[in-house]
FIMAR-543131 format. One record per residue (C-alpha): y negated, x, z negated; residue in three letters. Coordinates in pm, 1 decimal. Last residue first. Layout:
% residues N
<atom c2="Y" c1="X" c3="Z" type="Ala"/>
...
% end
This chain:
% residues 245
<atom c2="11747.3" c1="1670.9" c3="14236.0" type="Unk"/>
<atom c2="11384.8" c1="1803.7" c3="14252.8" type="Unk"/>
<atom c2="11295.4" c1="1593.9" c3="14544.3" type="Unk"/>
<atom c2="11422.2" c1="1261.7" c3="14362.3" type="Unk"/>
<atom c2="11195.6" c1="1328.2" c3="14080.7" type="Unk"/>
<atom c2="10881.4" c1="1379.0" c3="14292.0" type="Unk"/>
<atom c2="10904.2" c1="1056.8" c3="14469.1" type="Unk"/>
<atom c2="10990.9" c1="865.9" c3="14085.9" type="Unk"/>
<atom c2="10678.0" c1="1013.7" c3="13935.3" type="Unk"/>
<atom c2="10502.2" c1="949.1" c3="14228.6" type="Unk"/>
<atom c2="10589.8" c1="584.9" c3="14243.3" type="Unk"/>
<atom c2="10546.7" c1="543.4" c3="13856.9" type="Unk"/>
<atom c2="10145.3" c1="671.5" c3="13925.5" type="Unk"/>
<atom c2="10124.1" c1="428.2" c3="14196.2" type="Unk"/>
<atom c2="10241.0" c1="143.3" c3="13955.0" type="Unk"/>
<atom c2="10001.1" c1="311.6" c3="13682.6" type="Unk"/>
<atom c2="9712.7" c1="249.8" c3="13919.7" type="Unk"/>
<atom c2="9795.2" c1="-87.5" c3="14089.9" type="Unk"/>
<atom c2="9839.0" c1="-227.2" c3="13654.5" type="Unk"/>
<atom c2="9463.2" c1="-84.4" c3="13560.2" type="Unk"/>
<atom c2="9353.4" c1="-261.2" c3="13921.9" type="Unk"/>
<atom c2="9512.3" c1="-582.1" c3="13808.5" type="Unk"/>
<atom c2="9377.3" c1="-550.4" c3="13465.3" type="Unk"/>
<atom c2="9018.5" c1="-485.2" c3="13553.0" type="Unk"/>
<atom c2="8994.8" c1="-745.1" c3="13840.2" type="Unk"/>
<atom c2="8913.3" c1="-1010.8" c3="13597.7" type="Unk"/>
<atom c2="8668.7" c1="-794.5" c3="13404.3" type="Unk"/>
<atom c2="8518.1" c1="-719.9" c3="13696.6" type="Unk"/>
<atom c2="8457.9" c1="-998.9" c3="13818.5" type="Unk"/>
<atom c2="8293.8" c1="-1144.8" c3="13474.2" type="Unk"/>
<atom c2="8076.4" c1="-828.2" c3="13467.4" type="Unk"/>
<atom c2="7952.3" c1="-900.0" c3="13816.6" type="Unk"/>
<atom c2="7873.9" c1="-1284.1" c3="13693.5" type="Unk"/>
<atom c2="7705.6" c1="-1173.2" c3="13405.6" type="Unk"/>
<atom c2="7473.1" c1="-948.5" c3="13567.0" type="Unk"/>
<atom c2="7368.5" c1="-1187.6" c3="13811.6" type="Unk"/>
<atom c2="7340.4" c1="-1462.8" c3="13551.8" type="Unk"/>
<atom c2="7115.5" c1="-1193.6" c3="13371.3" type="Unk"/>
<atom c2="6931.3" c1="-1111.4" c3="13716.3" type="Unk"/>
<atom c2="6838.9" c1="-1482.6" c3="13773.7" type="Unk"/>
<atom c2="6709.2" c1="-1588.9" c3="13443.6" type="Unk"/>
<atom c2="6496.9" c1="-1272.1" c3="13422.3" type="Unk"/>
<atom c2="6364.4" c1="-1373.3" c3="13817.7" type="Unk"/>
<atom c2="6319.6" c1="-1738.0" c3="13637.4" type="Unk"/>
<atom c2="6124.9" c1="-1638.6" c3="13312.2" type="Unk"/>
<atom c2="5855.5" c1="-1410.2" c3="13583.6" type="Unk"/>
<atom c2="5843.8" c1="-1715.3" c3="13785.6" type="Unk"/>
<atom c2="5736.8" c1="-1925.2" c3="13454.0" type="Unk"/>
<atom c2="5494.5" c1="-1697.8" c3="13365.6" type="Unk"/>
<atom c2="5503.4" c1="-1508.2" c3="13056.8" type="Unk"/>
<atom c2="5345.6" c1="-1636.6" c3="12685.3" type="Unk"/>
<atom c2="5005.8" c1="-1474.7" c3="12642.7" type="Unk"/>
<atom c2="4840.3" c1="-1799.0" c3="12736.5" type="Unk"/>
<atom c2="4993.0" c1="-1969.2" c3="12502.1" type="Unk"/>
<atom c2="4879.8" c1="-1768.3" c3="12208.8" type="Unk"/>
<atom c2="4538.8" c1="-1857.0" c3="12343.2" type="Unk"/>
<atom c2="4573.6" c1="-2190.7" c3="12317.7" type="Unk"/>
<atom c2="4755.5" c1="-2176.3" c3="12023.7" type="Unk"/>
<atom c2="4449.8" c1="-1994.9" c3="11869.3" type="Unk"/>
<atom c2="4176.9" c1="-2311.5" c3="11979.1" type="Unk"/>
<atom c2="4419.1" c1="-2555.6" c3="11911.3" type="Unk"/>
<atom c2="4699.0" c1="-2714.4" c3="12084.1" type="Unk"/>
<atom c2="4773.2" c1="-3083.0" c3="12099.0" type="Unk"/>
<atom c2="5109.6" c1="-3096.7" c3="12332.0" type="Unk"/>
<atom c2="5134.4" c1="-3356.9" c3="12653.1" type="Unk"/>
<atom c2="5175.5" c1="-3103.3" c3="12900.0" type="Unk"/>
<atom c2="4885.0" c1="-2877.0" c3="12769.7" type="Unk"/>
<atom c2="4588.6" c1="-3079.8" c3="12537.6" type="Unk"/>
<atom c2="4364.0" c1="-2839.9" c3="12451.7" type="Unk"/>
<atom c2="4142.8" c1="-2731.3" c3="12164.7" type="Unk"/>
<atom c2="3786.8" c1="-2669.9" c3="12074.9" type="Unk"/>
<atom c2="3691.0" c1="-2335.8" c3="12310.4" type="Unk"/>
<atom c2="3331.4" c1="-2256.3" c3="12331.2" type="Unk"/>
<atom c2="3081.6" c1="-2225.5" c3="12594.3" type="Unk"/>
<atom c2="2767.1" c1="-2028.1" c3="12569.3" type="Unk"/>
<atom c2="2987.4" c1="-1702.0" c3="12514.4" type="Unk"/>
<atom c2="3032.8" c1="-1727.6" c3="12914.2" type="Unk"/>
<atom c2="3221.5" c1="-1363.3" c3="13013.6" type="Unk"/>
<atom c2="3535.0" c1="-1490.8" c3="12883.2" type="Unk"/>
<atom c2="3516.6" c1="-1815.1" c3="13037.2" type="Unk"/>
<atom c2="3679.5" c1="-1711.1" c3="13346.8" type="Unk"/>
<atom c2="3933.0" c1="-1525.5" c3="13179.5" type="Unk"/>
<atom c2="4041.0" c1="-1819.3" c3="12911.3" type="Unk"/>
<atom c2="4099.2" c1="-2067.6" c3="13212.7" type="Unk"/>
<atom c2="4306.7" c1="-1794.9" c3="13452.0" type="Unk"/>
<atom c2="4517.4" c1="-1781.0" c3="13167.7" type="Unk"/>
<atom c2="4562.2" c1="-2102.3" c3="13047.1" type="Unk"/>
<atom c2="4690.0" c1="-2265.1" c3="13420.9" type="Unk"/>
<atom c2="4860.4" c1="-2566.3" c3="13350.1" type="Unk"/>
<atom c2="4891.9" c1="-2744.6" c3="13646.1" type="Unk"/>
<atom c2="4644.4" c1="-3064.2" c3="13810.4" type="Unk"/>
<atom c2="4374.7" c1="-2910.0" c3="13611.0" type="Unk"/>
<atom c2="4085.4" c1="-3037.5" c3="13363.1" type="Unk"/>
<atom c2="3777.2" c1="-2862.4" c3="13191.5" type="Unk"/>
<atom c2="3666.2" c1="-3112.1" c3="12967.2" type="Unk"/>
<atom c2="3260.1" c1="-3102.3" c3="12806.1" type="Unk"/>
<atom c2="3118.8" c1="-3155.5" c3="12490.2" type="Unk"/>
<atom c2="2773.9" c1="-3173.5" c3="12359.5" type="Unk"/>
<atom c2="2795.6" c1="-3301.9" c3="12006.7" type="Unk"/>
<atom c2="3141.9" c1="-3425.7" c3="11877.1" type="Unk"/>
<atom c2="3404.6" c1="-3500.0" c3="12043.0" type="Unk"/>
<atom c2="3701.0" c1="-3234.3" c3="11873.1" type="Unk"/>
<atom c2="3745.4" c1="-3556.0" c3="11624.7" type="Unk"/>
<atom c2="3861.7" c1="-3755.3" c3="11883.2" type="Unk"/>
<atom c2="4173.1" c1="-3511.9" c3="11928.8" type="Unk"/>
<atom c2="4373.3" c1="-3653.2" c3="11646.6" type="Unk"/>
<atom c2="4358.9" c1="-4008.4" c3="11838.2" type="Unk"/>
<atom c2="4577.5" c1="-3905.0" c3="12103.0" type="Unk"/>
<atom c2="4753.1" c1="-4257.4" c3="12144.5" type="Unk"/>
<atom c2="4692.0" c1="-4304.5" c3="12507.4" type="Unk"/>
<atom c2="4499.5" c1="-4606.3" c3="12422.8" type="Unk"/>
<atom c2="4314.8" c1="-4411.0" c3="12184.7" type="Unk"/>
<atom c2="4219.6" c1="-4136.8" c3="12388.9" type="Unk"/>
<atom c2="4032.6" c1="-4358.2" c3="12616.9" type="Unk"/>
<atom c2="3817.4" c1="-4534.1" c3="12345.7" type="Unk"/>
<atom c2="3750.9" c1="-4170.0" c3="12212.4" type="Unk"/>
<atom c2="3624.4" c1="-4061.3" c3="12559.2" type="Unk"/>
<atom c2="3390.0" c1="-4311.1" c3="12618.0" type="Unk"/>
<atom c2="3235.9" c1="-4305.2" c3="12285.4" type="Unk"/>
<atom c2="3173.0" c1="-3879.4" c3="12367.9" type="Unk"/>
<atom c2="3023.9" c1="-3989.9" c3="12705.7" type="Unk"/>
<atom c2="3225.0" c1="-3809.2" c3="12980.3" type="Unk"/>
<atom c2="3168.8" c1="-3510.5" c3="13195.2" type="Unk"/>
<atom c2="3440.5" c1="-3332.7" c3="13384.0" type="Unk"/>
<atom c2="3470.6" c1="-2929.4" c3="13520.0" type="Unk"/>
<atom c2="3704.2" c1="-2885.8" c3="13773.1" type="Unk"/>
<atom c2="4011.4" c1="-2598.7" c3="13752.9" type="Unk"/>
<atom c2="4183.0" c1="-2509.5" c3="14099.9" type="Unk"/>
<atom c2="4166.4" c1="-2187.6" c3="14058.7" type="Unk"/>
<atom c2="3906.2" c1="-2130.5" c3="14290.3" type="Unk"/>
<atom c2="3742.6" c1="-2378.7" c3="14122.4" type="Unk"/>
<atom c2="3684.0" c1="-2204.8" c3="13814.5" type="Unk"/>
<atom c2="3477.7" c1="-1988.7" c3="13950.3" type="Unk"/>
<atom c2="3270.3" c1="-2220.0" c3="14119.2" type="Unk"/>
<atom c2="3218.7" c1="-2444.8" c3="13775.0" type="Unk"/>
<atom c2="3104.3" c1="-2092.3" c3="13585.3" type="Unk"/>
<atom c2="2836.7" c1="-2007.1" c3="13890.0" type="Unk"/>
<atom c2="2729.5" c1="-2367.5" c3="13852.4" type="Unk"/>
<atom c2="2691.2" c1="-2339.9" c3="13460.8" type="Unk"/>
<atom c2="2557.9" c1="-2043.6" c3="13473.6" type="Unk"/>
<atom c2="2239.8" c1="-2158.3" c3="13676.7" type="Unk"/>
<atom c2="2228.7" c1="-2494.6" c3="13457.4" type="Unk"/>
<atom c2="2138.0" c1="-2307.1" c3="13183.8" type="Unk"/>
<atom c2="2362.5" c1="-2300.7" c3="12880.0" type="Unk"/>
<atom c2="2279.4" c1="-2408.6" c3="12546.6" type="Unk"/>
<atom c2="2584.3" c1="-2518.7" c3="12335.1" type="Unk"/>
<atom c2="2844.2" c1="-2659.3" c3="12548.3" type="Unk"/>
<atom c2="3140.3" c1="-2732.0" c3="12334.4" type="Unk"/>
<atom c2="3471.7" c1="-2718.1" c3="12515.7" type="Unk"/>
<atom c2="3817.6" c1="-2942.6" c3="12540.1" type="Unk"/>
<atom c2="4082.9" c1="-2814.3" c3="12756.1" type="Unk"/>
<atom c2="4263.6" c1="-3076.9" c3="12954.7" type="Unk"/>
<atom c2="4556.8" c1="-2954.7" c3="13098.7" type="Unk"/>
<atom c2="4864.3" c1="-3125.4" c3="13284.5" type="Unk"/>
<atom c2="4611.2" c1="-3373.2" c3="13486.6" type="Unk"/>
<atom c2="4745.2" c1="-3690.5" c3="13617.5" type="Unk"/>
<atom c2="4752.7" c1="-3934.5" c3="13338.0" type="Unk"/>
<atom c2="4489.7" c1="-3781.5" c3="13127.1" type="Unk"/>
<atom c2="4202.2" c1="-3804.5" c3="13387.4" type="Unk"/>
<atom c2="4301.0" c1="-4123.1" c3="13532.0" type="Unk"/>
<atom c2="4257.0" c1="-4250.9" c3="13216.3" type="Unk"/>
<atom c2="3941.2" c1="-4089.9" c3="13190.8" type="Unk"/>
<atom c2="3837.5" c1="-4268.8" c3="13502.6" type="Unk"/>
<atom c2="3930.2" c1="-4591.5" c3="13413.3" type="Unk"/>
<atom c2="3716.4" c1="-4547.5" c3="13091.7" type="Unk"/>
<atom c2="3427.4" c1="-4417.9" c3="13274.2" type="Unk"/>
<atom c2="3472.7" c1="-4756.2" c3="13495.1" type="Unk"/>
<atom c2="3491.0" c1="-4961.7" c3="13178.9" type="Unk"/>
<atom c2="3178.2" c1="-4816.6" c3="13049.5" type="Unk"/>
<atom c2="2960.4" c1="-4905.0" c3="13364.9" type="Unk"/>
<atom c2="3077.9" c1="-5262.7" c3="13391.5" type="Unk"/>
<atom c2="2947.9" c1="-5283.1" c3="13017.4" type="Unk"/>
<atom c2="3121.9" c1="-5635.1" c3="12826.9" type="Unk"/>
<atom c2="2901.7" c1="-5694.6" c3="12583.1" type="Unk"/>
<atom c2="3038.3" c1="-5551.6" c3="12232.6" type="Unk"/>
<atom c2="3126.7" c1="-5853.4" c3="11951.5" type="Unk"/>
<atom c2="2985.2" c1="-5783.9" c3="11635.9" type="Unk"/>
<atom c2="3155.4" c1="-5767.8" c3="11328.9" type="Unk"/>
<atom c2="2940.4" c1="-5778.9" c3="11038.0" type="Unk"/>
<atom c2="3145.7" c1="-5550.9" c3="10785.9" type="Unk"/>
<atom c2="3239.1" c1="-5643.1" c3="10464.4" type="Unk"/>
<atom c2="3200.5" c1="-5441.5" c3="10120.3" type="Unk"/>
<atom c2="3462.7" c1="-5571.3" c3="9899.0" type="Unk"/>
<atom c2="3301.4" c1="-5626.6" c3="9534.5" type="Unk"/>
<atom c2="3469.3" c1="-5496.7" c3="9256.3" type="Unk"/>
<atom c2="3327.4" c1="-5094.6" c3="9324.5" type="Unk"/>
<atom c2="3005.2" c1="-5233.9" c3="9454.7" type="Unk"/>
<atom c2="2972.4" c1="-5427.5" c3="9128.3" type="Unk"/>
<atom c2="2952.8" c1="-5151.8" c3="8903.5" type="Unk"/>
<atom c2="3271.1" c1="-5071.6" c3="8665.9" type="Unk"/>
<atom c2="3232.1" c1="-5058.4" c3="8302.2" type="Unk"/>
<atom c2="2996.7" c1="-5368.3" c3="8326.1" type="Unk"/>
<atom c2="2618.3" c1="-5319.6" c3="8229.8" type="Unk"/>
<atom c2="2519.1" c1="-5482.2" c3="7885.0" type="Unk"/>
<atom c2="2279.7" c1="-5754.5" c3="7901.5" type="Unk"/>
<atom c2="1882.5" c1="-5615.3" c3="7782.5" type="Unk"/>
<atom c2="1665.9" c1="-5828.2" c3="7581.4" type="Unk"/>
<atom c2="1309.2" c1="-5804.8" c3="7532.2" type="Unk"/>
<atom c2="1227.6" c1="-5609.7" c3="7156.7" type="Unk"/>
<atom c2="1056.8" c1="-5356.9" c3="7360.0" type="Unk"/>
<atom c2="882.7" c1="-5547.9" c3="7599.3" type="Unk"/>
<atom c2="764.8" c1="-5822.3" c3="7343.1" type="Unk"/>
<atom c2="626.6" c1="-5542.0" c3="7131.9" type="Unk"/>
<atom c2="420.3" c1="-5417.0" c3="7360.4" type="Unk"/>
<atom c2="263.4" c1="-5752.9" c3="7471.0" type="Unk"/>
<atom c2="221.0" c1="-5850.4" c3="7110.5" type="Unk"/>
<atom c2="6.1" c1="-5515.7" c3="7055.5" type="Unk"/>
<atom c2="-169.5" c1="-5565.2" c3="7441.2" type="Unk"/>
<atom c2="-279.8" c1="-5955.7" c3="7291.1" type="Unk"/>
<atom c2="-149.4" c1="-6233.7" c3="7544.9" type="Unk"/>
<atom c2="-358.4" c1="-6355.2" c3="7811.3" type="Unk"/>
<atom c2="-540.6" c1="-6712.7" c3="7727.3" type="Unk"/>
<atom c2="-384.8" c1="-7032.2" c3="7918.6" type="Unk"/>
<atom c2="-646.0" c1="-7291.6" c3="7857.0" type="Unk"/>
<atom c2="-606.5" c1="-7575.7" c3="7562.0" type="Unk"/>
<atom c2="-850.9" c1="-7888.5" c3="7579.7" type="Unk"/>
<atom c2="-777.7" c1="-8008.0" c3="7942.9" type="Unk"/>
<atom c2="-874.8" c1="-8354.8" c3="7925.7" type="Unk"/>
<atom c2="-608.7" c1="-8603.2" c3="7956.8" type="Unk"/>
<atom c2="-536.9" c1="-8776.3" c3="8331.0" type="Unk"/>
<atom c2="-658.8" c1="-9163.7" c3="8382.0" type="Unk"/>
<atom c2="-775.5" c1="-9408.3" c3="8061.1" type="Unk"/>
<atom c2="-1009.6" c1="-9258.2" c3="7820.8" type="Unk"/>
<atom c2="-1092.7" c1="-9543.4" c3="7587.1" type="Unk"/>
<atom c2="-1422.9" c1="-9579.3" c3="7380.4" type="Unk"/>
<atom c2="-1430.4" c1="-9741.7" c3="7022.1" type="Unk"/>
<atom c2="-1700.7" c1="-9940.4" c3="6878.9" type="Unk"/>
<atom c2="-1756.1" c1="-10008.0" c3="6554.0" type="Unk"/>
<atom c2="-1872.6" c1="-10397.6" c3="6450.1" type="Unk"/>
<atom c2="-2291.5" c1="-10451.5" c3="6390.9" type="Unk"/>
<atom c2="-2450.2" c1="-10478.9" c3="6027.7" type="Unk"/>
<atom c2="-2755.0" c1="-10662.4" c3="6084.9" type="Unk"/>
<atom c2="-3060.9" c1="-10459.9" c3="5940.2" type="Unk"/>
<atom c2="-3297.6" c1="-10688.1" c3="5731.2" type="Unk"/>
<atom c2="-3225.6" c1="-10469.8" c3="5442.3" type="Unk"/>
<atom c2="-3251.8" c1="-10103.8" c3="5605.8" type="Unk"/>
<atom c2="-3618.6" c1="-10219.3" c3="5729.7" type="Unk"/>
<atom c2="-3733.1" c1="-10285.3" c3="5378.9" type="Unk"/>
<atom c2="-3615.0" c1="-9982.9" c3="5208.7" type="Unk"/>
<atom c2="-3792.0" c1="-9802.9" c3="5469.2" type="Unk"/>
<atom c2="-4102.9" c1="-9935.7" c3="5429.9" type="Unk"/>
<atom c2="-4047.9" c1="-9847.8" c3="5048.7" type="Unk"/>
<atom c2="-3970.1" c1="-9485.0" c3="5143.2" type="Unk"/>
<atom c2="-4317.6" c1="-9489.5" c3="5368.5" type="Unk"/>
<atom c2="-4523.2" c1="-9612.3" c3="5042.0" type="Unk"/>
% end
């Protein structure tokens, strides 16, 4: 009895027309981003790729450039650099030493010393004394500056009395020196102070001029004297002949 009820309510159904809905704006997001399987991940890595590397590397091809930067004008530095110049034009010796650790004590009792002999003792800024010694062209010497340095400078060149008062300081050591415009190092330094004084060259000057001179006299006065003594010597001869007849 129901199934014929519902035979009867599907015939006096009115057939209707499909409907359709529209979506209108942005599309729904049906497909997320998932992370790729650790197997496929591996294998992508190890199949990736890889552009062959150049015979020579880039740094070699490529010019490295330098940023140039312009220095600010330091009153301060210029002044050292006067100074220095001073240095080098007026002094015959300047000695170049490495200070290693000295106390200040020493130091003062190794600055009188060499003051007696007219030696002073001059500080300068390593970058101070390079741009100095390049306008003078003595650029092999920059590379003595490095560390703790120190000059020793003198109005005349006076090696010797240098090298003995620094004997007894083994703080200090010897670099090089330039003497009377000549780079010297450390062993022609002291080969040049071995070399005589110049007063001791002049009294050996002196005495062989002297002794040249006297040997030129008497060379010159050797044949007239040779000629006076056989003359006299005829004279007799001739005074004792005349007796005898």
């Amino acid at each position: 009895m129901a199934a014929s009820l519902v035979r009867r309510a599907g015939g006096q159904l009115v057939r209707l027309p499909s409907l359709q809905s529209v979506r209108h704006g942005s599309k729904a997001v049906t497909r997320h981003w998932k992370a790729m399987h650790f197997e496929r991940q591996k294998l992508m890595a190890v199949t990736e790729y890889i552009s062959p590397k150049p015979a020579v590397q880039e740094e070699c091809l490529t010019p490295r450039t330098k940023a140039t930067e312009k220095e600010e004008d330091n009153p301060l530095k210029r002044l050292l650099v006067s100074q220095m110049n001073t240095v080098l034009q007026e002094c015959k010796m300047v000695a170049v030493f490495q200070r290693n650790s000295i106390g200040s004590e020493e130091l003062l009792l190794l600055r009188h010393k060499l003051l007696k002999h007219g030696i002073h003792i001059k500080h300068f800024p390593n970058k101070v004394v390079k741009t100095s010694l390049a306008q003078f062209h003595l650029q092999s010497m920059q590379q003595l500056f490095l560390g703790q340095t120190f000059l020793l400078v003198s109005h005349d060149v006076k090696v010797k009395e240098m090298l003995q008062s620094v004997r007894n300081v083994p703080q200090i050591v010897l670099l090089g020196a330039c003497i009377e415009s000549r780079l010297l190092s450390r062993q022609g330094v002291q080969a040049y102070a071995k070399l005589p004084t110049l007063e001791y060259l002049q009294s050996q000057v002196v005495g062989t001029l002297t002794l040249m001179a006297s040997q030129t006299s008497s060379l010159l006065t050797q044949h007239s004297t040779l000629l006076c003594a056989q003359l006299e010597q005829h004279i007799k001869e001739q005074s004792g002949g005349s007796k005898n007849s």
